[in-house]
N, C-alpha and C positions, 0 to 999 in steps of 0.2 A: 504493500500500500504506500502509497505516496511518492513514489516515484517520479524521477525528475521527466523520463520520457512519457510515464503516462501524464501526465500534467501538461508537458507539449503538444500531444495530440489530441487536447480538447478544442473545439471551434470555436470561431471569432462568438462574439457575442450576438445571439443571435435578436431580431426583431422584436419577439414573444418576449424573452426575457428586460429587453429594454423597454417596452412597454409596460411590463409587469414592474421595472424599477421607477418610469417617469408614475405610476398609478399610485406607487407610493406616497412620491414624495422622494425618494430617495435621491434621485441623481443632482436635484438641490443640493439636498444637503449634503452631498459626497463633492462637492468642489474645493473646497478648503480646510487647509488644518490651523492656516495663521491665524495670531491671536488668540487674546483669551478673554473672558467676563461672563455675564448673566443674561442668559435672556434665557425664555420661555421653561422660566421657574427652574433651570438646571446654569452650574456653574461648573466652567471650564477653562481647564489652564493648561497651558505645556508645562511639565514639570522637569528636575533629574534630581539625582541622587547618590551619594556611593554605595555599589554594589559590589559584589564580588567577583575578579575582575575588572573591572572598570567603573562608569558611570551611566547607569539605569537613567534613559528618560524615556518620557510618553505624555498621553494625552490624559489627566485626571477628570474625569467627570461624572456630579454630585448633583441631589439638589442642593435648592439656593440655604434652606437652612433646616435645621436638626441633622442628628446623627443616623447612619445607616448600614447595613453591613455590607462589609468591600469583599470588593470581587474583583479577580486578576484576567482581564481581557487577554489571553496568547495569540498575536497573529498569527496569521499559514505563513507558508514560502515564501510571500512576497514583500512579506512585513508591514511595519505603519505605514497607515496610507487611510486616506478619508473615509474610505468604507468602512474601512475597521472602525472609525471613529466614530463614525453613524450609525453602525451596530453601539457602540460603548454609549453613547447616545441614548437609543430608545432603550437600553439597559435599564439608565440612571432615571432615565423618567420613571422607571418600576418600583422606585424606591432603593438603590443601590449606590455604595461609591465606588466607580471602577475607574479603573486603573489599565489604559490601552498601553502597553509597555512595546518598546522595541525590543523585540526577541532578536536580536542583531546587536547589541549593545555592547559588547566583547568586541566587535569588530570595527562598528561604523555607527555617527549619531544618525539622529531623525528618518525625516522620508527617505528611503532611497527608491521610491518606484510609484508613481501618478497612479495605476493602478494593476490588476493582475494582469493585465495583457500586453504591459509594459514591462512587466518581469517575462511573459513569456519572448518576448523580442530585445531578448542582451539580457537576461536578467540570470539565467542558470547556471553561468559559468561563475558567474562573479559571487552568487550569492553560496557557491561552495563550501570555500573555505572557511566561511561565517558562520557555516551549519557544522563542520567540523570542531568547531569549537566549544559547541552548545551539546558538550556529551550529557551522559543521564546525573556523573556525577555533578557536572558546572551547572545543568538545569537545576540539582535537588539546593545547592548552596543559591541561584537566584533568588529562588522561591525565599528563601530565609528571609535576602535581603529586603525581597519587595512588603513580605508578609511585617517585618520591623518598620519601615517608613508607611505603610497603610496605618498599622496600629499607633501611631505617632501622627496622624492627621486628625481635627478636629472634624472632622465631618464623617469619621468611621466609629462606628459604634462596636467597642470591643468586647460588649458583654454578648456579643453575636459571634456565630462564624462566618469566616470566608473565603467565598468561593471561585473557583477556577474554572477558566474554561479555552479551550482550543482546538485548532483546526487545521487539517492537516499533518505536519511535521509537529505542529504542538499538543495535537489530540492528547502524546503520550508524555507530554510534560504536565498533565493535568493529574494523571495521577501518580507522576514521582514529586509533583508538587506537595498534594496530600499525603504523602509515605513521608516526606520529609521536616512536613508541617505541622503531624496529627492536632498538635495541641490548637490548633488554630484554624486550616484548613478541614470543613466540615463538607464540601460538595466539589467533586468535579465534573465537568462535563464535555467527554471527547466527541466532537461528529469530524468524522472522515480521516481519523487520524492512522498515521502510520507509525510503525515501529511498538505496537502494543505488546507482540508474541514474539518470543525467545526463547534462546536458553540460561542467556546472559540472566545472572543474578538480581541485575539491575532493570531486566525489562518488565513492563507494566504490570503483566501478568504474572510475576513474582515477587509485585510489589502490593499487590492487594491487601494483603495480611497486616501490613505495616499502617494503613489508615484507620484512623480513629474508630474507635466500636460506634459511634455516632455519628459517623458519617456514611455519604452517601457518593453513588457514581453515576452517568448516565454516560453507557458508550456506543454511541452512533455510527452502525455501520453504510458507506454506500454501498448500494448493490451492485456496483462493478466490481468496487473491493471484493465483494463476498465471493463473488463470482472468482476471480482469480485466487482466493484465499478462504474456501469454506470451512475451513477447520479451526482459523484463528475466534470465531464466534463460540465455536464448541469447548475451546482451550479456556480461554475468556470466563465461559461461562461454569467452568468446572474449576478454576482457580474462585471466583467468588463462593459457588459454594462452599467452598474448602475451607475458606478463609472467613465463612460465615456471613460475610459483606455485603450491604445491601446495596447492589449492582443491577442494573438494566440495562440488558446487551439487545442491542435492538437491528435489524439489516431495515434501512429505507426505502422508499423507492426513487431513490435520488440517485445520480452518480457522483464520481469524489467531487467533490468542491461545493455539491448543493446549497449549501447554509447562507452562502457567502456571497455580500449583494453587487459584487462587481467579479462577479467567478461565471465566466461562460454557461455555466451548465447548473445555474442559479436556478432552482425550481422552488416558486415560490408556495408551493399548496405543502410541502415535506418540509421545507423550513420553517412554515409557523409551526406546522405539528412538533419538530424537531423543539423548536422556542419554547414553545409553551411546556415540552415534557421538561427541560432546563427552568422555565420559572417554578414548575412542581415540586421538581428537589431543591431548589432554594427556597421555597416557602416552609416546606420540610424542614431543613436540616440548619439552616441560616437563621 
């Protein structure tokens, strides 16, 4: 799953899908990350911080006032970039402070890519070596970091937990996030992620056991994934049992990248269902 060549050979964005994003509303609001301040009852700021290995930044975005419980946005492959923003966005209108972080932060700040189709055209080579660096150990020491400066913001409510979530290449940061966090991270939620199933000590599905008795997963399979990998559902879902872990291994009917509102193969009827199953376990668990 998540592979650089399956990712390349998804199609331009088709007409349906961009219709389905101007229906939102979304292609508005995906044109900019500059700037920060208040409007439409949510506040938002570009942030950084020191992180392990370097300096964590991203987009924080809250409402305008009381405290909430934080949530770690992980981009895909292509990293920060407005969509991701506009997801983190109608997050925080939900009641949440999240926190769109550069999963690239080890290597390079800010945007580096307008959107996913701008990563598919020069974007693979370069975003390599960046991914090479984001192993499960440097993921679990992130997660620390980010989990420390959220609890240390006045607008995150730390008698809550909170929660993580990603896509793609970060699916499986979501729950070495929680393995790394328990005391803190109470919910993750992977859709389309890769890198879940191994034998490495450190992959997801030998990380289960390690998250909180009180927390919770949602892991989002595409059905293209499933399709080239039916067993990792089966592994998946006999690691939570094992581990006793209340886990929902789920195949969609989306292909990889569905969730994701500037992702070619954006299917929007399985991404609210996917959405909604992710506000479930943070009203649960958070």
């Amino acid at each position: 799953m998540c592979e650089t060549d399956h990712l390349s050979t998804m199609p331009a964005l088709s007409r349906r899908s961009f219709g389905a994003l101007a229906g939102m509303g979304a292609l508005a609001a995906c044109t900019s990350m500059e700037g920060s301040g208040t409007a439409g009852g949510l506040t938002q700021s570009n942030v950084s911080f020191a992180a392990d290995g370097g300096t964590m930044d991203g987009v924080f975005i809250h409402p305008a006032s009381g405290r909430h419980p934080g949530v770690i946005l992980w981009p895909d492959i292509a990293g920060l970039r407005p969509a991701k923003v506009e997801m983190g966005r109608r997050l925080a209108a939900e009641g949440y402070a999240v926190l769109v972080a550069n999963p690239y932060y080890r290597s390079v700040a800010g945007q580096q890519f307008a959107d996913f189709d701008a990563w598919r055209n020069g974007g693979m080579q370069a975003t390599q070596p960046w991914r090479e660096r984001n192993t499960p150990e440097a993921v679990m020491a992130t997660a620390r970091s980010v989990v420390g400066w959220l609890d240390a913001q006045a607008a995150v409510d730390t008698g809550k937990g909170i929660g993580n979530q990603g896509y793609c290449m970060t699916g499986s940061w979501t729950i070495l996030s929680a393995a790394a966090v328990p005391g803190r991270i109470k919910a993750a939620a992977s859709f389309h992620g890769g890198g879940l199933v191994g034998e490495n000590p450190l992959a997801p599905v030998n990380q289960l056991s390690r998250m909180a008795a009180d927390a919770g997963a949602l892991i989002a399979i595409a059905q293209n994934d499933d399709a080239s990998a039916p067993n990792d559902k089966v592994a998946l879902r006999a690691a939570a049992e094992a581990a006793q872990a209340d886990i929902e291994v789920e195949v969609y009917a989306g292909d990889h990248g569905w969730t994701v509102l500037d992702s070619p193969v954006y299917n929007q009827a399985e991404a609210e269902r996917a959405r909604a199953a992710m506000l479930d376990l943070y009203r649960e668990k958070l």
